[in-house]
N, C-alpha and C positions, 0 to 999 in steps of 0.2 A: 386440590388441583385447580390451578386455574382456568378460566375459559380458551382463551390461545395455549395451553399447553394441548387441550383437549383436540384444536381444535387442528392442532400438528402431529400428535398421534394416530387423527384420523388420518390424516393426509397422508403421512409417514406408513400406515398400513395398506394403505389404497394404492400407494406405486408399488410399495412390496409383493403384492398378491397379482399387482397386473406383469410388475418386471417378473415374475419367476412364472408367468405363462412360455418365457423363451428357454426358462432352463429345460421346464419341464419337454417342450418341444424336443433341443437339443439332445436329450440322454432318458430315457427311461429308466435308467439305472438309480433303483431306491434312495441307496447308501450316502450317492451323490447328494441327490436330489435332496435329503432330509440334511444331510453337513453343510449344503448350503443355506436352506434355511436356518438352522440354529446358529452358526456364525452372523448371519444376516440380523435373524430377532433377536441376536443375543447382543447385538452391536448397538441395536435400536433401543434396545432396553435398558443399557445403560447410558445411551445418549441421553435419553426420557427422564433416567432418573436423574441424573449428574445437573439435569437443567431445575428439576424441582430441588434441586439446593443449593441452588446460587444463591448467593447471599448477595447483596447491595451493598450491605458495609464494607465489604471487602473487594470483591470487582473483581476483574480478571485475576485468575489465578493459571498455573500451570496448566491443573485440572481443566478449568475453562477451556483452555486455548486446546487441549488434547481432543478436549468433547468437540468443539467444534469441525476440527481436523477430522472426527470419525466421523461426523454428522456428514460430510461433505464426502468423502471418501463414499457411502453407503448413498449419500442423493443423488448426485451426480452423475455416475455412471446411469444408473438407474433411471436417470430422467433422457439419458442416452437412448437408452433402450428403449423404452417404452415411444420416443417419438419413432421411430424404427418399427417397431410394432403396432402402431397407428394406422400408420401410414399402410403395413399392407392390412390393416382390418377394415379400413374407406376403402382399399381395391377389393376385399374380398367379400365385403357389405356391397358393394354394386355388380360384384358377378353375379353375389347370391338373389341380388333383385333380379337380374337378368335371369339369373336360370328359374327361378320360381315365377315369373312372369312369360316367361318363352320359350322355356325346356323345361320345365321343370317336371323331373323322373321322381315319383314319390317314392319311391325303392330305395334314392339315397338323398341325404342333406341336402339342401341347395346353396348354402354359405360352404364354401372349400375348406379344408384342414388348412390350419398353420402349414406353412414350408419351411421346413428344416433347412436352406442355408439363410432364411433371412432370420433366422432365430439366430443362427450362429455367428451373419452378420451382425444381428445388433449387437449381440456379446463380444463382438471382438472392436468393433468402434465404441464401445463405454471398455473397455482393459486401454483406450487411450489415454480418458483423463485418469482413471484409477490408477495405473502405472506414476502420469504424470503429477499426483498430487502426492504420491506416497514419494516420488523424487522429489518435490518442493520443499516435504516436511524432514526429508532424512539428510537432503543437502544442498537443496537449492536455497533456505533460508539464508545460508553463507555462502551463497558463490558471489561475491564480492567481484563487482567491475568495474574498473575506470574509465569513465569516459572523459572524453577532452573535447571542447571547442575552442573557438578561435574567432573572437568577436571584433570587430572594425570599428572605428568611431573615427569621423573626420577633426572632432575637439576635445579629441586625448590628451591632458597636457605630455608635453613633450616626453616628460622624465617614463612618464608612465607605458611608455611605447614598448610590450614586450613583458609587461607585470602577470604574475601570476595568482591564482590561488586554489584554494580545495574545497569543495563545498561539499559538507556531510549533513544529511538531516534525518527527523523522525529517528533518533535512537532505540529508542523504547526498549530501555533498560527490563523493564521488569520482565518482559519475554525473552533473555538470553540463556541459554543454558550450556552453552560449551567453550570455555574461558580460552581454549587454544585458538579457538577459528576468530573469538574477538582480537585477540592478542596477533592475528596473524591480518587482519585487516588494518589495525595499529599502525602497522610494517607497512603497508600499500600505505598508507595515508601518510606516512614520513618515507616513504622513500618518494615521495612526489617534488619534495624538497620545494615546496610554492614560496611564494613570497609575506601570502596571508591565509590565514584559514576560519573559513566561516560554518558555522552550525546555526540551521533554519530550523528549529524547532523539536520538541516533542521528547525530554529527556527520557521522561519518564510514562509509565501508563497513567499511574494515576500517583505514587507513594514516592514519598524520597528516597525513603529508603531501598525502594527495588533497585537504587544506585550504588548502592553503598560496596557491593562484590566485586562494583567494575569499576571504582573508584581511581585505584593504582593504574589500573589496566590503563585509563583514557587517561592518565596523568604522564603516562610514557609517550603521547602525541608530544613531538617536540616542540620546542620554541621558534615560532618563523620571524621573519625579519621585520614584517609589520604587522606583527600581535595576532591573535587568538582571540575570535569575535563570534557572540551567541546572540540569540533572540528566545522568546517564549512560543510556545506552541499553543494548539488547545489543550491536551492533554496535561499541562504543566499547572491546570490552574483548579486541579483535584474536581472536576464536575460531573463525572459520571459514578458520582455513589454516595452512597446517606455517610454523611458523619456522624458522631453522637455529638457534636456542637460547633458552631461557627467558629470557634476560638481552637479547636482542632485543626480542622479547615485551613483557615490560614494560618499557625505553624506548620504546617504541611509546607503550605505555597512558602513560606518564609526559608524553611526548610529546602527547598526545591532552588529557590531564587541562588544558596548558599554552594548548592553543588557545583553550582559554575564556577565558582572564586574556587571551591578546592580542586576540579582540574585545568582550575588556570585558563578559562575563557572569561574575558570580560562580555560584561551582559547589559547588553542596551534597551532597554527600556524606554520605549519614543524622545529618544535621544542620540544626536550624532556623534561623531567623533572626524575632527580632520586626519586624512593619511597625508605625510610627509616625506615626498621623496625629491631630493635636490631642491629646484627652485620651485618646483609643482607641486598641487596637491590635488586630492580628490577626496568627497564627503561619502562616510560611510553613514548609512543611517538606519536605525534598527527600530522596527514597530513592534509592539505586543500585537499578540491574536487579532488579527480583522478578521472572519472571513462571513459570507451571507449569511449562512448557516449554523453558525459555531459563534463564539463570544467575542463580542467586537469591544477589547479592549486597546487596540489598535489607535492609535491617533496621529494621525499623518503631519497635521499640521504643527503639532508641541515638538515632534521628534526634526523635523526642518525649520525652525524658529531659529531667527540668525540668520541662514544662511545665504550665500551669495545665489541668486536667481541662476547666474551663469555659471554657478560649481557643477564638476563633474559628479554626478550623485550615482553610483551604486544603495540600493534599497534592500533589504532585508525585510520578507514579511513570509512569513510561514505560510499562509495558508496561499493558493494563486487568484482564488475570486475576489480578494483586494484586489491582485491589479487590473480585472476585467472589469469592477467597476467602478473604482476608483484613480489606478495610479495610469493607466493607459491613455487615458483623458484629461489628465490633471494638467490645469493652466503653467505649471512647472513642470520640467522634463527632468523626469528620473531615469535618465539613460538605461538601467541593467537593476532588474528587481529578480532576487533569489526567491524560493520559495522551495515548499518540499510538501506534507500532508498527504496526498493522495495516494502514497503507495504505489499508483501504476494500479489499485488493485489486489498487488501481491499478485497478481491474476492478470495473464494473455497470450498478443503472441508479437516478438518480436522482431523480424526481419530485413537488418538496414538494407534500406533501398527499395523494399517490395510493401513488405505490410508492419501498419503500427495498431495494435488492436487491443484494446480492453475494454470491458461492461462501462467501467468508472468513466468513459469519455462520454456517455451519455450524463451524465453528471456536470462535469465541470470542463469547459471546452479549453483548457490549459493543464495539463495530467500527467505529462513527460516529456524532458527533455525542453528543446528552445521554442520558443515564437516569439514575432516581432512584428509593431504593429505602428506604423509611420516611423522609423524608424529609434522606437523604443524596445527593449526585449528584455523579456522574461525564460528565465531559466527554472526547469521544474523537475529536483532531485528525486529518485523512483524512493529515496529511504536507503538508510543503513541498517534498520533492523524488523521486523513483524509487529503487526498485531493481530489478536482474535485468530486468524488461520495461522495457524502457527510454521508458514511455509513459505515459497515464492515458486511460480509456475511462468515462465517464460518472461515473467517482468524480475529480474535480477537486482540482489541489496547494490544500490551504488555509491561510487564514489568517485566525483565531478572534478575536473581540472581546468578552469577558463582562465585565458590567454586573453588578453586587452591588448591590440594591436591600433595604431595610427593609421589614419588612412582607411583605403578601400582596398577588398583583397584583387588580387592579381586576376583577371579571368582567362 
């Protein structure tokens, strides 16, 4: 047993025993009370064990992703609770000073009993997220949305006024497990009928072969009018687990590089490609991995070599803290850089017009959806599929529709 495992089991026992002070409050009925612990320790126990055999060489697995899913399901609420029960044990810790200081009747306690409805309050504000995360993992993982913007540029070339395309990212094949709801998201992404379609990273978790089942499936993406265009993720470049040799390793990534040629995405590796329409063009251009934190195989400058200073540049870079500290600033304007990575999370809440909210924006100050910064802009796709929580809780898989329009919009 390792030390951090130890040192989560304690922790893992220490919210158990203080969260089931409210059940105990709630009901005194044995039966209850003892089926909720053995569900509870029986949940923990297998969380506990499933982590002491994870293996490294292998990585995420199903298992993984399920253990996680419980892990969370069993803390969460729980960590519900217990702020709830805090909260009135500071009020009920200062009556008790109060009365043992200024009334205090030695006949009875001077700290008050629990009250049974702020027990049953906190139990019914933690059945929020536990509802909400067993909906992520059962269907929220595939609720598939499409969103659309409608971006302005006063040096659109002409032709391009009204272009369209699909931006899909973060696949992450190896976590899919229901070939109808991929096959049904397929349909949403050609029934969008764009003009281009671009993929922002992350085929895979970690193997190529976790591709291989959904091969067919994403080779039914149809042909758009001006091509089928991919980038590298982090995930793409096998580093989160031991190989047994270097020379494994990269046929992996070699491997990995080749799945894009068999569903027919060309793959740009810090290199452009002009688009062609009428007498206009505009440069696409696709970086490998930058991001701060992750492997900055990224090279901005190989992948724009050539090009015209004044071309209309759309950017492809998977991670967004490339453009926060690089392409935002950059002495060349990259009008419109895609990205994807962050998931949203998997995890938030979100309500157009009112609230946009996830943990991860403590993270990375680019997380979803548009920002624009003299006017440059960055587009940040929430993911097309999961990882590790094997679910999506108010941040939904997406699938991106931007319009390139001439001009300034109407006010």
């Amino acid at each position: 047993m390792t030390f951090r495992l130890f040192i989560l089991l304690v922790l893992l026992t220490l919210i158990e025993v203080y969260a089931f002070q409210a059940v105990r409050t709630v009901t005194k009925t044995k039966w209850v009370q003892w089926t909720y612990l053995a569900v509870s320790l029986g949940t923990l126990f297998f969380v506990f064990y499933q982590f002491t055999k994870f293996d490294r060489k292998v990585g995420q697995t199903p298992m993984t992703m399920l253990t996680i899913g419980l892990l969370l399901l069993v803390l969460v609420p729980k960590l519900i609770m217990i702020l709830v029960l805090l909260a009135e044990d500071m009020f009920r810790l200062v009556l008790g000073a109060k009365n043992f200081f200024v009334q205090y009747d030695a006949e009875e306690s001077y700290i008050p009993a629990r009250r049974k409805f702020v027990s049953q309050l906190a139990i019914g504000l933690a059945a929020v997220p536990f509802l909400s995360l067993v909906y992520g993992m059962t269907k929220g993982k595939y609720n598939f949305k499409v969103r659309k913007e409608t971006l302005y540029f006063d040096d659109l070339p002409e032709d391009f006024d009204g272009f369209t395309f699909t931006q899909i990212s973060d696949i992450h094949s190896g976590s899919f497990d229901d070939p109808e709801k991929i096959a049904h998201a397929i349909d949403i992404i050609n029934a969008q009928a764009s003009d281009m379609l671009l993929f922002t990273g992350d085929i895979v978790n970690t193997h190529a072969t976790e591709m291989h089942p959904w091969v067919d499936l994403f080779s039914k993406i149809k042909s758009h009018p001006f091509g089928k265009y991919s980038v590298l993720g982090n995930h793409d470049y096998g580093e989160y687990i031991e190989w047994n040799s270097a020379a494994e390793k990269e046929q992996n990534f070699k491997d990995i590089i080749d799945l894009h040629r068999q569903i027919d995405f060309k793959l740009l590796r810090n290199e452009h490609v002009n688009i062609q329409k009428g007498a206009s063009a505009l440069a696409l251009v696709g970086v490998e991995n930058w991001g701060v934190k992750f492997k900055k195989a990224g090279d901005l400058a190989k992948a724009s070599a050539g090009l015209d200073p004044n071309a209309f540049k759309i950017l492809m870079s998977h991670d967004p803290s490339h453009w926060e500290v690089e392409v935002k600033s950059h002495p060349e304007l990259y009008h419109l850089t895609l990205s994807g990575h962050t998931h949203g999370l998997q995890f938030g809440i979100e309500i157009p017009g009112f609230i946009k909210w996830s943990p991860v924006q403590y993270v990375y100050k680019q997380w979803a959806g548009l920002y624009e910064h003299t006017g440059r802009y960055l587009y940040v796709n929430r993911g097309f599929g999961f990882h590790a929580y094997p679910g999506r809780v108010g941040i939904m898989p997406e699938i991106t529709v931007l319009t390139l329009k001439k001009g300034r919009p109407v006010a």
